[in-house]
C-alpha positions in Angstrom: 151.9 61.2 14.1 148.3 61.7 13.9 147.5 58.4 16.0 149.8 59.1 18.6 148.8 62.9 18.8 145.6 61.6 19.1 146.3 59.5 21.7 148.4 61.9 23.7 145.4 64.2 23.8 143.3 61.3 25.1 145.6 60.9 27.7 145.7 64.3 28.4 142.1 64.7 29.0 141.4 61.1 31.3 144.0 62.6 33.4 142.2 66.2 33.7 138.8 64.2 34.3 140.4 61.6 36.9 142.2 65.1 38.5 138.8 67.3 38.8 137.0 64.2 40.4 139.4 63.8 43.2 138.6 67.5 44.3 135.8 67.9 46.9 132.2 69.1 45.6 131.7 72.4 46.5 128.5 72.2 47.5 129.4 69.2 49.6 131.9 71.1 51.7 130.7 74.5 51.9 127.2 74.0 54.7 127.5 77.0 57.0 126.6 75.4 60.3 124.6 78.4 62.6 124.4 78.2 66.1 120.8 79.1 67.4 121.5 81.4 70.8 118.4 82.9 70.7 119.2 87.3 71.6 115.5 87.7 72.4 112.8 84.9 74.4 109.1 85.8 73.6 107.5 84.0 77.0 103.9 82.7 75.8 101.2 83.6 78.9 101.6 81.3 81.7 100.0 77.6 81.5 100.0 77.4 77.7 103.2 75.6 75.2 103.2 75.5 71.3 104.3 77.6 69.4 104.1 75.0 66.5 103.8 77.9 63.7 104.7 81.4 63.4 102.8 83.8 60.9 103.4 87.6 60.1 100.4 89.7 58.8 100.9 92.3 55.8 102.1 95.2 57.8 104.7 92.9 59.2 102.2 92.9 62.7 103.1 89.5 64.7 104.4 87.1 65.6 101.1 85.7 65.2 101.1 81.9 66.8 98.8 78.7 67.8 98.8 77.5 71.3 98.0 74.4 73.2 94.4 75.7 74.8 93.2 76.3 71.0 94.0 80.2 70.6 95.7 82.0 67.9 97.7 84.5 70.1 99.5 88.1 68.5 102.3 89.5 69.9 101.9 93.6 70.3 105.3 94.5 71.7 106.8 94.6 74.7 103.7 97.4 76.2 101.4 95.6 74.6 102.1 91.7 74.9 100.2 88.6 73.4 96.6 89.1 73.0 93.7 86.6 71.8 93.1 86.9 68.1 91.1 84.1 66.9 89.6 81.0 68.4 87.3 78.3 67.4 83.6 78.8 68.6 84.0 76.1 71.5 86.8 78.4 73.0 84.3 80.5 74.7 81.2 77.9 74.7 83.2 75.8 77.2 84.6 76.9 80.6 87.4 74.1 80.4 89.1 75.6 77.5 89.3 79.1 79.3 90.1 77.8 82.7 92.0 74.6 82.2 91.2 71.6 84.4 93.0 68.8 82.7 96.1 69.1 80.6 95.3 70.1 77.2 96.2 66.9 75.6 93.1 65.8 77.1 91.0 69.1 75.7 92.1 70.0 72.3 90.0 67.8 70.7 87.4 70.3 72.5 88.7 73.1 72.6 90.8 73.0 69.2 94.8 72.6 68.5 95.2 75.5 65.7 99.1 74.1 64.2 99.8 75.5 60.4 99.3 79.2 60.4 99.2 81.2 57.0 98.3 84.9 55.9 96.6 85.8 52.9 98.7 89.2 52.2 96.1 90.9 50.3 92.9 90.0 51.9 94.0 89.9 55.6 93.0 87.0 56.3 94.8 84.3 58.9 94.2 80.6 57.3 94.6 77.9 60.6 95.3 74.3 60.0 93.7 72.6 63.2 94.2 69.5 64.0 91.0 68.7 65.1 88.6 71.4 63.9 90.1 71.6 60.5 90.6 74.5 57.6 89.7 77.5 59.5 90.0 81.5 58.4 89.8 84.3 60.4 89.7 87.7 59.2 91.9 90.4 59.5 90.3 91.8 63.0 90.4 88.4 64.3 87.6 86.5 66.4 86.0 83.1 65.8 87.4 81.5 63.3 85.0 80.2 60.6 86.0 76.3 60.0 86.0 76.3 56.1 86.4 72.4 55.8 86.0 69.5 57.7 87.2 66.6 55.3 87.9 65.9 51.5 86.6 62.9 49.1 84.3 61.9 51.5 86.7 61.4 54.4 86.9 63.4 57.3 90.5 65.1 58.4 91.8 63.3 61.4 94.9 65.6 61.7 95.6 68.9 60.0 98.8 70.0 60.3 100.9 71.8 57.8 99.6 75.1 55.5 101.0 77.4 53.0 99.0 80.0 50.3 99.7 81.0 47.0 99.7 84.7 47.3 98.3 85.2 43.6 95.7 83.0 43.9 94.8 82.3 47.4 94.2 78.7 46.8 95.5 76.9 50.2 97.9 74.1 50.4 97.1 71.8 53.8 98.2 68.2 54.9 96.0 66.1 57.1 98.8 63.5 58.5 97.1 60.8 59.0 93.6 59.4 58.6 93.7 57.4 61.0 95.7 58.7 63.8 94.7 61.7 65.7 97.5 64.5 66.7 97.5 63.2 70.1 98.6 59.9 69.0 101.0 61.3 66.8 103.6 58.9 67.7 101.3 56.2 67.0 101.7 57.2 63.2 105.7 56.3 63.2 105.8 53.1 65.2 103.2 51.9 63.2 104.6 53.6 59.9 101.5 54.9 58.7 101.0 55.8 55.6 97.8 57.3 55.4 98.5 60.9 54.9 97.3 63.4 52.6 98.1 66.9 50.6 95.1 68.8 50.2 94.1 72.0 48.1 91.1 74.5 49.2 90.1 76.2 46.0 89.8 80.0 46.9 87.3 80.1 44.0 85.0 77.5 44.1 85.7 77.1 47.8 86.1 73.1 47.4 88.5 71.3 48.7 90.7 68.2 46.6 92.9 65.8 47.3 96.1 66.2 45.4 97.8 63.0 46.5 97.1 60.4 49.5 98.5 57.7 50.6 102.0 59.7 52.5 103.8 58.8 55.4 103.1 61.3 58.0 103.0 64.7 55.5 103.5 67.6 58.0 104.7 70.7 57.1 103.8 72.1 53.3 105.5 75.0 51.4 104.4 77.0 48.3 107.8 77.3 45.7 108.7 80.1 45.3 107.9 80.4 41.4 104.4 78.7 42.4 105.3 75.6 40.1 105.2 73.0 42.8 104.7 72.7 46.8 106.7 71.0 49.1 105.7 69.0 52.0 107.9 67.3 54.4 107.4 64.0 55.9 108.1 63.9 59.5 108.8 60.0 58.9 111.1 58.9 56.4 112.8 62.5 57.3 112.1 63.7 53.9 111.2 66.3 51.9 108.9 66.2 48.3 107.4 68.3 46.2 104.3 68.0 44.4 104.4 69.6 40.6 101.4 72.6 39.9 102.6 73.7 37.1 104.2 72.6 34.1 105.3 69.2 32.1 105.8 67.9 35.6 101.9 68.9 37.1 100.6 66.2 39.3 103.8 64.4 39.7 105.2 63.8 43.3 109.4 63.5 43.6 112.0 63.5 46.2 112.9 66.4 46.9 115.7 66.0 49.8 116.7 63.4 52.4 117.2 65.1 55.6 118.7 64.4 58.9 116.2 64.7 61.3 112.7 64.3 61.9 111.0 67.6 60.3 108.0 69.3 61.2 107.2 73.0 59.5 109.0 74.1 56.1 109.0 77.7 55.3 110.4 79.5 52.0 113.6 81.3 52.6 112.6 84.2 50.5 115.9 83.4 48.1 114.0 80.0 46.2 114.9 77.8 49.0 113.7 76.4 52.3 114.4 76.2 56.1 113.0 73.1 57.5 112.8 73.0 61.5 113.8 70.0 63.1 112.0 67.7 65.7 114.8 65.3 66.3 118.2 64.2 64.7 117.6 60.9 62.8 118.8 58.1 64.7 122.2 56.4 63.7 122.8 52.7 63.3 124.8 51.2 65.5 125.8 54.8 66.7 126.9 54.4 71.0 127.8 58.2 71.4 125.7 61.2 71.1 126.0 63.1 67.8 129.0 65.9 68.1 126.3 69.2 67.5 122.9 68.8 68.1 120.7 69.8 64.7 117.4 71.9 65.0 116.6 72.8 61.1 118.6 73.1 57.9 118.4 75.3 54.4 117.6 73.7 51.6 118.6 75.7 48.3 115.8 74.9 45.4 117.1 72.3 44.3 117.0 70.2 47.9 120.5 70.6 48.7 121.5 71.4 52.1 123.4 74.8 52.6 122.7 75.4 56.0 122.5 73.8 59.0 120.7 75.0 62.8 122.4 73.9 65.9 121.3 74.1 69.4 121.7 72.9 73.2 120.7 69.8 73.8 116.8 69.1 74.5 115.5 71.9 72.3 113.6 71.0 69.6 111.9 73.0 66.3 108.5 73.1 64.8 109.1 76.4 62.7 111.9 78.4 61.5 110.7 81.9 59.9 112.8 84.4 58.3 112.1 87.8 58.4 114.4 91.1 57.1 117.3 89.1 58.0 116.4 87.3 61.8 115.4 84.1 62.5 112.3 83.4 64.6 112.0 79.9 65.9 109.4 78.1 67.4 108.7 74.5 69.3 105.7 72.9 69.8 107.0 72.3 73.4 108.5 75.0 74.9 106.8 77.9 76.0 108.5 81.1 74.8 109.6 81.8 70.6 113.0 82.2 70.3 114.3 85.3 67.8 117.8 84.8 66.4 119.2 88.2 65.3 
Protein backbone atom coordinates (compact mmCIF):
# COMPACT_ATOMS: atom_id res chain seq x y z
CA UNK A 1 0.00 0.00 0.00
CA UNK A 2 2.63 2.34 0.82
CA UNK A 3 4.38 1.98 -2.72
CA UNK A 4 1.44 2.33 -4.57
CA UNK A 5 0.12 5.37 -2.43
CA UNK A 6 3.29 6.67 -3.09
CA UNK A 7 3.03 6.27 -6.47
CA UNK A 8 -0.45 7.53 -6.94
CA UNK A 9 0.58 10.73 -5.27
CA UNK A 10 3.47 10.95 -7.81
CA UNK A 11 1.02 10.68 -10.37
CA UNK A 12 -1.04 13.01 -8.98
CA UNK A 13 1.43 15.76 -8.86
CA UNK A 14 3.21 15.27 -12.69
CA UNK A 15 -0.26 15.62 -13.75
CA UNK A 16 -0.86 19.03 -11.75
CA UNK A 17 2.71 20.22 -13.00
CA UNK A 18 2.04 19.04 -16.81
CA UNK A 19 -1.70 20.92 -16.17
CA UNK A 20 -0.28 24.44 -14.81
CA UNK A 21 2.23 24.52 -17.77
CA UNK A 22 -0.25 24.30 -20.48
CA UNK A 23 -1.90 27.57 -19.11
CA UNK A 24 -0.68 30.85 -20.62
CA UNK A 25 1.93 33.04 -18.53
CA UNK A 26 0.20 35.84 -17.27
CA UNK A 27 2.53 38.14 -17.86
CA UNK A 28 2.84 36.94 -21.36
CA UNK A 29 -0.76 37.65 -22.17
CA UNK A 30 -1.69 40.52 -20.24
CA UNK A 31 0.50 43.82 -22.41
CA UNK A 32 -2.00 46.61 -22.57
CA UNK A 33 -1.43 47.89 -26.00
CA UNK A 34 -2.19 52.12 -25.85
CA UNK A 35 -2.93 53.94 -28.81
CA UNK A 36 -0.98 57.37 -28.88
CA UNK A 37 -3.76 60.05 -30.33
CA UNK A 38 -2.17 62.80 -29.05
CA UNK A 39 -5.39 65.47 -27.29
CA UNK A 40 -2.97 68.27 -27.25
CA UNK A 41 0.06 69.33 -30.28
CA UNK A 42 2.77 71.67 -28.73
CA UNK A 43 3.99 73.34 -32.30
CA UNK A 44 7.82 74.14 -31.79
CA UNK A 45 8.60 77.88 -33.47
CA UNK A 46 8.77 77.73 -37.11
CA UNK A 47 12.04 76.36 -38.97
CA UNK A 48 13.22 74.25 -36.05
CA UNK A 49 12.49 69.96 -35.46
CA UNK A 50 13.69 67.85 -32.39
CA UNK A 51 12.24 67.44 -29.70
CA UNK A 52 14.66 64.50 -28.93
CA UNK A 53 14.13 64.98 -24.97
CA UNK A 54 11.69 66.43 -22.76
CA UNK A 55 12.59 67.70 -19.08
CA UNK A 56 10.33 69.24 -16.31
CA UNK A 57 11.91 71.65 -13.71
CA UNK A 58 11.04 71.29 -9.83
CA UNK A 59 7.94 73.39 -9.85
CA UNK A 60 6.71 71.16 -12.55
CA UNK A 61 7.64 74.40 -15.11
CA UNK A 62 8.13 72.91 -18.86
CA UNK A 63 8.20 71.12 -21.10
CA UNK A 64 11.62 72.12 -21.29
CA UNK A 65 13.19 70.64 -24.83
CA UNK A 66 16.43 70.66 -27.26
CA UNK A 67 16.05 71.71 -30.73
CA UNK A 68 17.74 71.35 -33.98
CA UNK A 69 19.43 75.11 -34.16
CA UNK A 70 21.22 74.22 -30.65
CA UNK A 71 18.59 75.89 -28.10
CA UNK A 72 17.06 74.55 -25.04
CA UNK A 73 13.50 76.05 -25.54
CA UNK A 74 10.59 76.26 -22.30
CA UNK A 75 7.22 76.12 -22.91
CA UNK A 76 5.17 79.04 -20.76
CA UNK A 77 1.63 78.20 -21.68
CA UNK A 78 -0.46 78.95 -24.24
CA UNK A 79 0.02 83.30 -23.39
CA UNK A 80 3.25 82.79 -22.95
CA UNK A 81 4.75 80.14 -25.63
CA UNK A 82 8.31 78.68 -26.02
CA UNK A 83 11.06 80.96 -25.08
CA UNK A 84 15.04 80.57 -25.23
CA UNK A 85 16.44 79.16 -22.06
CA UNK A 86 19.91 78.10 -22.53
CA UNK A 87 22.35 77.90 -25.42
CA UNK A 88 25.87 77.21 -25.99
CA UNK A 89 28.14 80.36 -26.26
CA UNK A 90 28.45 80.00 -30.28
CA UNK A 91 24.56 80.46 -30.33
CA UNK A 92 24.87 84.15 -30.20
CA UNK A 93 28.71 84.41 -31.44
CA UNK A 94 27.55 83.21 -34.89
CA UNK A 95 24.81 84.83 -37.13
CA UNK A 96 24.18 81.37 -38.93
CA UNK A 97 22.91 79.67 -35.84
CA UNK A 98 20.31 82.64 -35.30
CA UNK A 99 19.32 83.11 -38.85
CA UNK A 100 19.71 79.77 -40.47
CA UNK A 101 21.30 79.62 -43.93
CA UNK A 102 21.91 76.00 -44.42
CA UNK A 103 19.96 73.17 -42.92
CA UNK A 104 21.07 72.49 -39.51
CA UNK A 105 22.60 69.17 -40.18
CA UNK A 106 25.18 71.19 -41.74
CA UNK A 107 25.36 73.73 -38.45
CA UNK A 108 25.04 71.81 -35.32
CA UNK A 109 28.36 70.94 -35.05
CA UNK A 110 28.52 74.96 -34.78
CA UNK A 111 25.94 75.91 -33.40
CA UNK A 112 25.43 72.84 -30.89
CA UNK A 113 22.72 69.76 -30.96
CA UNK A 114 21.61 69.80 -27.05
CA UNK A 115 19.77 65.90 -27.11
CA UNK A 116 19.53 64.26 -23.34
CA UNK A 117 18.03 66.75 -21.05
CA UNK A 118 17.96 66.27 -17.20
CA UNK A 119 17.07 68.51 -13.98
CA UNK A 120 18.80 68.46 -10.92
CA UNK A 121 15.53 68.93 -8.58
CA UNK A 122 17.18 70.51 -5.75
CA UNK A 123 19.71 72.73 -7.24
CA UNK A 124 17.81 73.92 -10.41
CA UNK A 125 20.00 73.19 -12.50
CA UNK A 126 19.21 71.82 -16.43
CA UNK A 127 22.13 69.11 -17.25
CA UNK A 128 22.35 68.98 -21.51
CA UNK A 129 23.89 66.06 -23.29
CA UNK A 130 25.10 67.68 -26.60
CA UNK A 131 26.15 65.98 -29.17
CA UNK A 132 28.76 67.99 -30.18
CA UNK A 133 29.60 70.44 -27.36
CA UNK A 134 29.25 67.85 -24.68
CA UNK A 135 28.19 67.78 -20.70
CA UNK A 136 26.70 71.15 -20.35
CA UNK A 137 24.68 72.80 -17.14
CA UNK A 138 22.76 75.65 -17.03
CA UNK A 139 21.28 77.09 -14.08
CA UNK A 140 18.07 77.54 -13.03
CA UNK A 141 17.53 81.15 -14.79
CA UNK A 142 18.91 79.74 -17.85
CA UNK A 143 21.42 81.41 -20.36
CA UNK A 144 24.78 80.07 -21.72
CA UNK A 145 25.28 76.94 -20.85
CA UNK A 146 28.64 76.16 -19.16
CA UNK A 147 30.19 72.89 -21.13
CA UNK A 148 31.33 70.90 -18.00
CA UNK A 149 33.16 68.15 -20.05
CA UNK A 150 34.47 67.58 -23.32
CA UNK A 151 35.87 63.91 -23.20
CA UNK A 152 36.75 61.09 -20.65
CA UNK A 153 40.16 58.80 -20.37
CA UNK A 154 41.77 60.87 -22.68
CA UNK A 155 39.28 60.61 -25.48
CA UNK A 156 37.21 63.23 -26.65
CA UNK A 157 33.08 62.61 -26.91
CA UNK A 158 32.13 62.32 -30.46
CA UNK A 159 28.37 61.92 -29.73
CA UNK A 160 26.54 62.67 -26.49
CA UNK A 161 23.38 61.54 -26.36
CA UNK A 162 21.52 59.97 -23.53
CA UNK A 163 21.41 61.64 -19.58
CA UNK A 164 19.84 60.81 -16.34
CA UNK A 165 20.83 62.20 -12.49
CA UNK A 166 20.69 60.72 -9.33
CA UNK A 167 18.58 62.99 -7.36
CA UNK A 168 20.56 62.26 -3.98
CA UNK A 169 23.67 62.72 -5.27
CA UNK A 170 23.77 64.59 -8.35
CA UNK A 171 26.28 62.52 -9.97
CA UNK A 172 25.25 62.36 -13.89
CA UNK A 173 24.83 59.36 -15.90
CA UNK A 174 25.63 60.21 -19.89
CA UNK A 175 26.43 57.99 -23.06
CA UNK A 176 28.65 59.25 -25.82
CA UNK A 177 27.43 56.65 -28.74
CA UNK A 178 30.05 56.30 -30.59
CA UNK A 179 33.62 57.45 -30.75
CA UNK A 180 33.98 57.37 -33.87
CA UNK A 181 30.79 58.43 -35.52
CA UNK A 182 29.46 61.88 -35.19
CA UNK A 183 25.46 62.34 -34.64
CA UNK A 184 25.17 63.29 -38.08
CA UNK A 185 26.38 60.15 -39.30
CA UNK A 186 24.35 58.30 -36.91
CA UNK A 187 23.32 55.79 -39.33
CA UNK A 188 26.81 55.14 -40.17
CA UNK A 189 27.11 53.51 -36.56
CA UNK A 190 24.43 50.68 -37.49
CA UNK A 191 25.47 49.64 -41.06
CA UNK A 192 28.78 49.53 -39.85
CA UNK A 193 27.73 47.93 -36.33
CA UNK A 194 29.86 49.94 -34.31
CA UNK A 195 30.68 49.17 -31.25
CA UNK A 196 32.42 51.94 -29.85
CA UNK A 197 30.16 53.43 -27.42
CA UNK A 198 30.35 54.43 -23.90
CA UNK A 199 28.50 55.00 -20.37
CA UNK A 200 29.99 57.76 -18.61
CA UNK A 201 29.66 59.20 -14.98
CA UNK A 202 30.33 63.12 -14.08
CA UNK A 203 31.16 63.08 -10.43
CA UNK A 204 29.01 66.02 -8.83
CA UNK A 205 31.87 66.04 -6.17
CA UNK A 206 35.00 65.98 -7.58
CA UNK A 207 33.61 67.20 -10.85
CA UNK A 208 35.54 64.33 -12.96
CA UNK A 209 34.24 62.49 -15.32
CA UNK A 210 34.74 58.23 -15.64
CA UNK A 211 34.16 55.81 -17.88
CA UNK A 212 31.98 53.14 -16.40
CA UNK A 213 32.02 50.73 -19.39
CA UNK A 214 33.10 51.16 -23.23
CA UNK A 215 33.14 49.28 -25.84
CA UNK A 216 28.72 49.37 -26.53
CA UNK A 217 26.85 49.23 -29.57
CA UNK A 218 25.31 52.45 -30.17
CA UNK A 219 24.33 53.26 -26.09
CA UNK A 220 21.69 56.02 -26.41
CA UNK A 221 19.26 56.73 -23.99
CA UNK A 222 20.40 56.14 -20.05
CA UNK A 223 17.99 55.87 -16.98
CA UNK A 224 18.74 56.03 -13.22
CA UNK A 225 16.67 52.86 -11.28
CA UNK A 226 14.57 53.76 -9.35
CA UNK A 227 16.20 52.48 -6.03
CA UNK A 228 19.58 53.99 -7.50
CA UNK A 229 21.24 50.44 -7.53
CA UNK A 230 21.89 50.32 -11.29
CA UNK A 231 21.21 52.55 -14.56
CA UNK A 232 19.94 51.50 -17.67
CA UNK A 233 20.95 52.43 -21.03
CA UNK A 234 19.39 51.26 -24.21
CA UNK A 235 21.13 50.42 -27.29
CA UNK A 236 19.56 51.77 -30.34
CA UNK A 237 21.28 48.69 -32.16
CA UNK A 238 20.75 45.36 -31.08
CA UNK A 239 17.26 46.98 -29.80
CA UNK A 240 18.11 46.32 -26.31
CA UNK A 241 18.02 47.42 -23.09
CA UNK A 242 21.01 46.78 -20.03
CA UNK A 243 21.71 47.95 -16.98
CA UNK A 244 24.89 48.70 -15.39
CA UNK A 245 25.04 47.65 -11.43
CA UNK A 246 25.99 50.89 -8.71
CA UNK A 247 25.29 49.32 -6.02
CA UNK A 248 25.46 46.15 -4.35
CA UNK A 249 27.04 42.41 -4.88
CA UNK A 250 26.35 43.18 -8.59
CA UNK A 251 28.41 46.93 -8.81
CA UNK A 252 30.22 47.18 -12.02
CA UNK A 253 28.55 44.42 -13.68
CA UNK A 254 26.69 45.09 -17.04
CA UNK A 255 23.47 42.43 -17.91
CA UNK A 256 20.70 42.29 -20.33
CA UNK A 257 18.18 43.77 -19.21
CA UNK A 258 15.34 43.35 -22.04
CA UNK A 259 15.17 42.61 -25.79
CA UNK A 260 12.87 45.01 -27.35
CA UNK A 261 11.06 45.39 -30.59
CA UNK A 262 12.25 48.31 -32.09
CA UNK A 263 14.95 50.48 -32.45
CA UNK A 264 15.06 52.67 -29.05
CA UNK A 265 16.25 55.95 -28.42
CA UNK A 266 15.30 57.83 -24.82
CA UNK A 267 14.33 55.62 -21.64
CA UNK A 268 12.67 57.34 -18.82
CA UNK A 269 11.57 55.95 -15.30
CA UNK A 270 7.86 55.33 -15.04
CA UNK A 271 7.75 56.65 -11.54
CA UNK A 272 6.29 52.87 -10.39
CA UNK A 273 10.16 50.98 -10.72
CA UNK A 274 9.83 50.58 -14.36
CA UNK A 275 10.58 52.13 -17.70
CA UNK A 276 9.01 53.59 -20.97
CA UNK A 277 11.37 53.27 -23.76
CA UNK A 278 10.38 55.46 -27.02
CA UNK A 279 10.71 53.93 -30.13
CA UNK A 280 12.56 54.94 -33.35
CA UNK A 281 11.48 52.09 -35.64
CA UNK A 282 9.88 48.55 -35.25
CA UNK A 283 12.68 45.94 -35.64
CA UNK A 284 12.68 44.46 -38.99
CA UNK A 285 11.20 40.91 -39.47
CA UNK A 286 12.84 38.10 -41.41
CA UNK A 287 11.46 37.13 -44.28
CA UNK A 288 8.38 39.37 -43.23
CA UNK A 289 6.41 40.64 -46.96
CA UNK A 290 3.59 42.59 -45.18
CA UNK A 291 3.70 45.50 -42.94
CA UNK A 292 3.43 44.71 -39.20
CA UNK A 293 -0.57 44.73 -38.10
CA UNK A 294 0.02 48.08 -35.38
CA UNK A 295 2.66 50.27 -35.78
CA UNK A 296 4.89 50.38 -32.27
CA UNK A 297 6.31 53.81 -30.85
CA UNK A 298 7.57 52.85 -27.16
CA UNK A 299 6.81 50.16 -24.63
CA UNK A 300 6.82 49.76 -20.49
CA UNK A 301 9.15 47.81 -19.13
CA UNK A 302 8.25 46.67 -15.46
CA UNK A 303 11.73 46.41 -13.25
CA UNK A 304 12.47 43.47 -14.12
CA UNK A 305 12.62 44.13 -18.15
CA UNK A 306 9.43 42.67 -18.89
CA UNK A 307 7.19 44.33 -21.33
CA UNK A 308 3.72 45.47 -19.91
CA UNK A 309 2.86 48.03 -22.20
CA UNK A 310 3.01 48.70 -25.49
CA UNK A 311 2.64 52.54 -27.64
CA UNK A 312 1.04 52.47 -30.95
CA UNK A 313 0.69 55.09 -33.53
CA UNK A 314 -0.10 56.06 -37.29
CA UNK A 315 2.16 55.12 -39.54
CA UNK A 316 5.42 57.38 -40.08
CA UNK A 317 5.60 58.75 -36.54
CA UNK A 318 8.35 57.97 -34.69
CA UNK A 319 9.63 58.53 -30.70
CA UNK A 320 12.64 59.84 -29.14
CA UNK A 321 11.12 60.36 -25.54
CA UNK A 322 8.16 59.20 -23.71
CA UNK A 323 7.66 61.22 -20.27
CA UNK A 324 5.16 60.59 -17.69
CA UNK A 325 3.83 63.17 -15.67
CA UNK A 326 0.61 63.10 -12.94
CA UNK A 327 -0.86 60.57 -15.09
CA UNK A 328 -0.28 62.00 -19.12
CA UNK A 329 2.00 61.08 -21.49
CA UNK A 330 4.23 63.64 -23.25
CA UNK A 331 5.95 62.41 -26.33
CA UNK A 332 8.49 63.68 -28.33
CA UNK A 333 10.44 62.94 -31.93
CA UNK A 334 13.55 64.03 -32.90
CA UNK A 335 11.75 64.72 -36.35
CA UNK A 336 8.72 66.23 -36.05
CA UNK A 337 8.11 69.54 -35.12
CA UNK A 338 5.41 69.83 -32.37
CA UNK A 339 5.45 67.36 -28.75
CA UNK A 340 2.64 65.48 -28.62
CA UNK A 341 0.68 65.27 -24.91
CA UNK A 342 -1.43 62.05 -24.47
CA UNK A 343 -3.97 62.71 -21.68
Amino acid sequence: MGRHGSASGWLVLLVAIIAVSLVPSCSAAEVKTSPTEWSLHLNLPTGVTGAESLAFDARGQGPYTGVSDGRVLKWGGSSVGWTTFAHHANYRKFPMCTVPVAPSEETESLCGRPLGLAFHRKSGDLYIADAYKGLMRVGPDGGEAEVLATGAGGVPFNFVNGIDIDQVTGDVYFTDSSVTYPRRFNTEIMMNADATGRLLKYDAVTKQVTVLKDGLPYPNGVAVSYDRTYVVVAHTVPCQAHRYYLQGPKAGHYELLADLPGYPDNVRSDGKGGYWVALNQEKGRPGATTAPVKHLVGVRLDGGGVEVEELTAAKGVTLSEVTERKGQLWLGSVELDYIGLVA
